[in-house]
Backbone as CSV, one residue per row, in Angstrom:
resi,resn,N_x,N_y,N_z,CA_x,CA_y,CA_z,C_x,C_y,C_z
1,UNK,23.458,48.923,89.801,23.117,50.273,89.378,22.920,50.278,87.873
2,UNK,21.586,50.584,87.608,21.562,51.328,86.003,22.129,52.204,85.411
3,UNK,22.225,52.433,84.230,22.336,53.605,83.312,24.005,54.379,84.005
4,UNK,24.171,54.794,83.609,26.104,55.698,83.634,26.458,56.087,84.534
5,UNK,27.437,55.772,85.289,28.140,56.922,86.745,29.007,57.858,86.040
6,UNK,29.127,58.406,87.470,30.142,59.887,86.692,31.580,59.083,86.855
7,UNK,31.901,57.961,86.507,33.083,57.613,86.031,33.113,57.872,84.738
8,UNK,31.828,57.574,83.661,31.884,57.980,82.711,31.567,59.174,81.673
9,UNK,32.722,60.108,82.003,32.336,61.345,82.032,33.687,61.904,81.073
10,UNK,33.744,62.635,79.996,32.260,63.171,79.342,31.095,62.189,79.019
11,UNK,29.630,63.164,79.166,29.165,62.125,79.066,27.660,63.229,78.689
12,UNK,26.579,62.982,77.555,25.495,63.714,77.239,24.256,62.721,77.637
13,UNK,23.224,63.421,78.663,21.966,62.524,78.763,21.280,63.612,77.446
14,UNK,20.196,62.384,77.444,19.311,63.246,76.454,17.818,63.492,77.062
15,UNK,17.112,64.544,77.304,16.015,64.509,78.271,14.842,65.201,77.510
16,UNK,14.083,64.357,77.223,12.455,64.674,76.325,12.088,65.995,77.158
17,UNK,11.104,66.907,76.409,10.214,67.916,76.846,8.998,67.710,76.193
18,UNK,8.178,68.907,75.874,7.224,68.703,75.985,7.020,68.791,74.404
19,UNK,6.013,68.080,73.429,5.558,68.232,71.969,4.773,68.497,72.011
20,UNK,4.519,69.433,70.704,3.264,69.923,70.403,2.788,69.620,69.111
21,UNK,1.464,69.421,68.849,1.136,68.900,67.958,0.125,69.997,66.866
22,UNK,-0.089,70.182,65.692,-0.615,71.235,65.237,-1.069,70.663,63.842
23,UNK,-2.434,70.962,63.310,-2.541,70.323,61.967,-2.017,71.089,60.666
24,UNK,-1.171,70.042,59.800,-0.491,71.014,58.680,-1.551,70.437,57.604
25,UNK,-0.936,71.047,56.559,-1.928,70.717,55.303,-2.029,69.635,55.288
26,UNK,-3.118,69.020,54.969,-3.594,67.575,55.115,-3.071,66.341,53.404
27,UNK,-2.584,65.662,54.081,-3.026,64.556,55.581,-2.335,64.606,56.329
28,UNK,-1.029,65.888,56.998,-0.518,65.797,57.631,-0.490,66.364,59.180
29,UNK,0.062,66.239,59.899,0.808,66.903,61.351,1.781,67.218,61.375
30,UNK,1.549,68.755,61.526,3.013,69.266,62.080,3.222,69.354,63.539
31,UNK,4.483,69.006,64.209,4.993,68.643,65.290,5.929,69.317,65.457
32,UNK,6.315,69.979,67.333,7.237,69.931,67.611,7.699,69.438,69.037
33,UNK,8.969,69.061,68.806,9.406,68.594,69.916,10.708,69.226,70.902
34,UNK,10.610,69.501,72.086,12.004,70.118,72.545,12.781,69.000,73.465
35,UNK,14.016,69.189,73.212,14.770,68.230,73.866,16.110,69.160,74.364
36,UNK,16.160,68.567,75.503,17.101,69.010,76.727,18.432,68.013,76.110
37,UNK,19.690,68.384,76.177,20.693,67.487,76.366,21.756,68.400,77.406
38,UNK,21.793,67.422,78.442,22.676,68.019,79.437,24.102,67.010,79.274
39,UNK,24.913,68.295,79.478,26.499,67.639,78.749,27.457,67.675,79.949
40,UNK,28.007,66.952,80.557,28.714,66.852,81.765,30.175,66.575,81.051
41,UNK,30.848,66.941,81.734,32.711,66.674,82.311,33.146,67.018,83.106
42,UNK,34.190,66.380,83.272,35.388,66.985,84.825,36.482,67.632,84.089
43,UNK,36.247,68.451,84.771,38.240,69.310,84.996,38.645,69.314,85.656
44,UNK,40.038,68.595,85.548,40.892,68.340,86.554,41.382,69.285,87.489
45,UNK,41.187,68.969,88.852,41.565,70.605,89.688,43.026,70.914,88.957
46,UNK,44.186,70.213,88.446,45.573,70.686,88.205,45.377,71.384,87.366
47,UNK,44.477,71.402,85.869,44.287,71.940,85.023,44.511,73.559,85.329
48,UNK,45.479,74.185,84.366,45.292,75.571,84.472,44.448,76.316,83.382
49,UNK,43.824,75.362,82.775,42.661,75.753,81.898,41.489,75.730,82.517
50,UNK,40.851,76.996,82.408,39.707,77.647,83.248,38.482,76.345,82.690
51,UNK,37.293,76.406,83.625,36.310,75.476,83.319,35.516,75.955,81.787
52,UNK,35.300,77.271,82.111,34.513,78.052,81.144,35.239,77.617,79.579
53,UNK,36.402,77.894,79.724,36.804,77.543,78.457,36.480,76.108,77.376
54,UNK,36.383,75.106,78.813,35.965,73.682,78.547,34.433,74.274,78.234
55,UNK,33.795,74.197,78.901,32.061,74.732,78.553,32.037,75.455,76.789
56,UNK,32.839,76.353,76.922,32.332,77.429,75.821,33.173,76.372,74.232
57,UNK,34.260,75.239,75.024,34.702,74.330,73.289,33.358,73.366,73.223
58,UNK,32.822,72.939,74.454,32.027,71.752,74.612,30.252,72.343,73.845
59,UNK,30.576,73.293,74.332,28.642,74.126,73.875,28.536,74.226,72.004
60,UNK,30.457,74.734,71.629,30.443,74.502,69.994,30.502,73.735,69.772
61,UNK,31.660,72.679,70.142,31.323,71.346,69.465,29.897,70.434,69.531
62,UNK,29.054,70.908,70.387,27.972,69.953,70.803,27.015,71.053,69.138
63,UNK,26.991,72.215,69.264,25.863,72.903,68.172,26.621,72.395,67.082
64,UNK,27.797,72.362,66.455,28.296,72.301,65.167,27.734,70.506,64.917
65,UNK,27.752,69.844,65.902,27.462,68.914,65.564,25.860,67.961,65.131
66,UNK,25.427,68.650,66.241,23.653,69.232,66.053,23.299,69.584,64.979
67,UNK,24.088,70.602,64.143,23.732,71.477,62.656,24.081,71.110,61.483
68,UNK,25.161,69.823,61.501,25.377,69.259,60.621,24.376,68.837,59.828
69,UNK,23.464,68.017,60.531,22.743,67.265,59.664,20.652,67.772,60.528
70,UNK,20.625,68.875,59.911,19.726,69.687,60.532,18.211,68.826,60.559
71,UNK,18.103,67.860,59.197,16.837,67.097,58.995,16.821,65.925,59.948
72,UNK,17.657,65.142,61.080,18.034,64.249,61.595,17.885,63.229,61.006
73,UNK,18.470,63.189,60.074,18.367,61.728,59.034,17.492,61.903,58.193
74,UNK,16.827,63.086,57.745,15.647,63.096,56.634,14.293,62.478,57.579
75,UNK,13.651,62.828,58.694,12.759,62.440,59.716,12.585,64.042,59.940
76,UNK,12.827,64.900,59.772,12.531,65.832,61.010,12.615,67.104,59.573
77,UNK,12.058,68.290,59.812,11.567,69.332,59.009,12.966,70.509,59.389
78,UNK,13.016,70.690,60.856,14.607,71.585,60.672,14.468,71.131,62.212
79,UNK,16.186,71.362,62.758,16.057,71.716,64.207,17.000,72.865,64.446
80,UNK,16.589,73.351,65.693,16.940,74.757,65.819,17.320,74.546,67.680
81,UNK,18.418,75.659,67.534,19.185,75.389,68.904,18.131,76.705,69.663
82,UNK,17.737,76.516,70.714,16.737,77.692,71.481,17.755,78.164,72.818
83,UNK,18.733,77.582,73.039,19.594,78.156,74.266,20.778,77.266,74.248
84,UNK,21.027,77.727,75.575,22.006,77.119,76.561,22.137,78.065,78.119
85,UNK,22.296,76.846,78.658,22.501,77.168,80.371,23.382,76.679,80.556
86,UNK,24.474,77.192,81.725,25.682,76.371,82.444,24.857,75.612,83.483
87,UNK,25.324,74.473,83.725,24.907,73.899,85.599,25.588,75.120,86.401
88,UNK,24.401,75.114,87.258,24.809,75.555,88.772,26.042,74.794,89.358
89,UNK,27.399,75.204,89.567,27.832,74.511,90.340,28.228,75.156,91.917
90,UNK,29.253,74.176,92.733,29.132,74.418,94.189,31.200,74.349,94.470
91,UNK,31.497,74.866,95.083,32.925,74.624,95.466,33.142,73.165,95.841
92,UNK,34.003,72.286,95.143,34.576,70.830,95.316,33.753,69.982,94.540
93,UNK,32.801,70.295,94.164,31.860,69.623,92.970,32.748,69.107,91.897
94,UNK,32.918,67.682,91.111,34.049,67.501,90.972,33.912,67.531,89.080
95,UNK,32.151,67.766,88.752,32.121,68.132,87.406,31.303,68.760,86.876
96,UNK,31.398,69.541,85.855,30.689,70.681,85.388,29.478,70.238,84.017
97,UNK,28.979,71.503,84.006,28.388,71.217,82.971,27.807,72.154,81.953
98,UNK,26.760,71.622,80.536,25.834,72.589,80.245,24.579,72.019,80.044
99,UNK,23.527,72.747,79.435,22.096,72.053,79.222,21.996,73.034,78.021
100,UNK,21.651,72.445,77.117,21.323,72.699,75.571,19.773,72.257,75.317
101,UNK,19.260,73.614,74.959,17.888,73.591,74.472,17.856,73.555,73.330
102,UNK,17.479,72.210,72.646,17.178,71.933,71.020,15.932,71.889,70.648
103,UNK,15.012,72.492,69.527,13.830,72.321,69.266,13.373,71.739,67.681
104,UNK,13.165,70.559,67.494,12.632,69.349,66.337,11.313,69.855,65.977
105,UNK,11.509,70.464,64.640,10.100,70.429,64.023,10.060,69.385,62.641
106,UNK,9.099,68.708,63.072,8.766,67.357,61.823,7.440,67.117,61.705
107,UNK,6.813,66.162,60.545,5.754,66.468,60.363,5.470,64.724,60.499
108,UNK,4.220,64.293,60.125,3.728,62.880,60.116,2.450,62.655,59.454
109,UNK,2.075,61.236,58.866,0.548,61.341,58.622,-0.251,61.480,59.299
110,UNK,-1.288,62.008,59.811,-2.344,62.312,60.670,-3.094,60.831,61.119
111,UNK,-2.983,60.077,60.426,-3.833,58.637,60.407,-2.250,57.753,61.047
112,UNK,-1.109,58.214,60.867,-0.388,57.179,60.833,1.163,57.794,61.661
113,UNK,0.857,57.553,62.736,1.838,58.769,62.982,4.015,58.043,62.512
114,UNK,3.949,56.854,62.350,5.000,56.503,62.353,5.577,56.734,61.000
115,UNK,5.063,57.005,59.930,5.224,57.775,58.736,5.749,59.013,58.528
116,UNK,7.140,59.372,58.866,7.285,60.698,58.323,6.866,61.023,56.952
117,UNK,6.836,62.811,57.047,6.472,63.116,55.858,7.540,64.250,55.082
């Protein structure tokens, strides 16, 4: 088996969407990109700490950490948080989750796209 089981849990995939591409003042491209990160854990059925509570520390710690460093290394123009969703869950389902909508605006050379600008 590839890639992570839910043994390893907590655990964040990171899931591409869709970019858009737009011409900025030249010679450049402005870009954006949205990215999904869906954030999984278990709570233990003994736990008398509600799930939500886990969700609502896990949704801040995941943005505070996101906002730290807003340029992603000096590559990217700003990013900006556009949501959050809980997973659907089901009775006995044994872990929860959220999905965080992040949106990357960065720019590039028009001739060269691996060039930030």
């Amino acid at each position: 088996m590839n890639g992570n089981s839910f043994v390893d849990l907590p655990a964040i995939v990171i899931v591409p969407g869709d970019e858009e591409e737009t011409d900025g003042p030249d010679p450049f491209k402005q870009c954006k990109m949205t990215v999904f990160l869906d954030a999984y854990f278990v709570n233990d059925t003994d736990d008398p700490e509600k799930t939500d509570t886990y969700l609502n520390r896990l949704q801040g710690d995941i943005k505070k950490a996101l906002l730290l460093d807003h340029t992603r290394g000096g590559y990217a123009i700003d990013t900006n948080i556009l949501g959050t969703t809980p997973f659907e869950t089901v009775d006995g389902q044994h872990y929860a989750g959220i999905t965080i909508e992040v949106e990357i605006l960065y720019q590039h050379l028009r001739l060269d796209p691996g060039v930030s600008a």
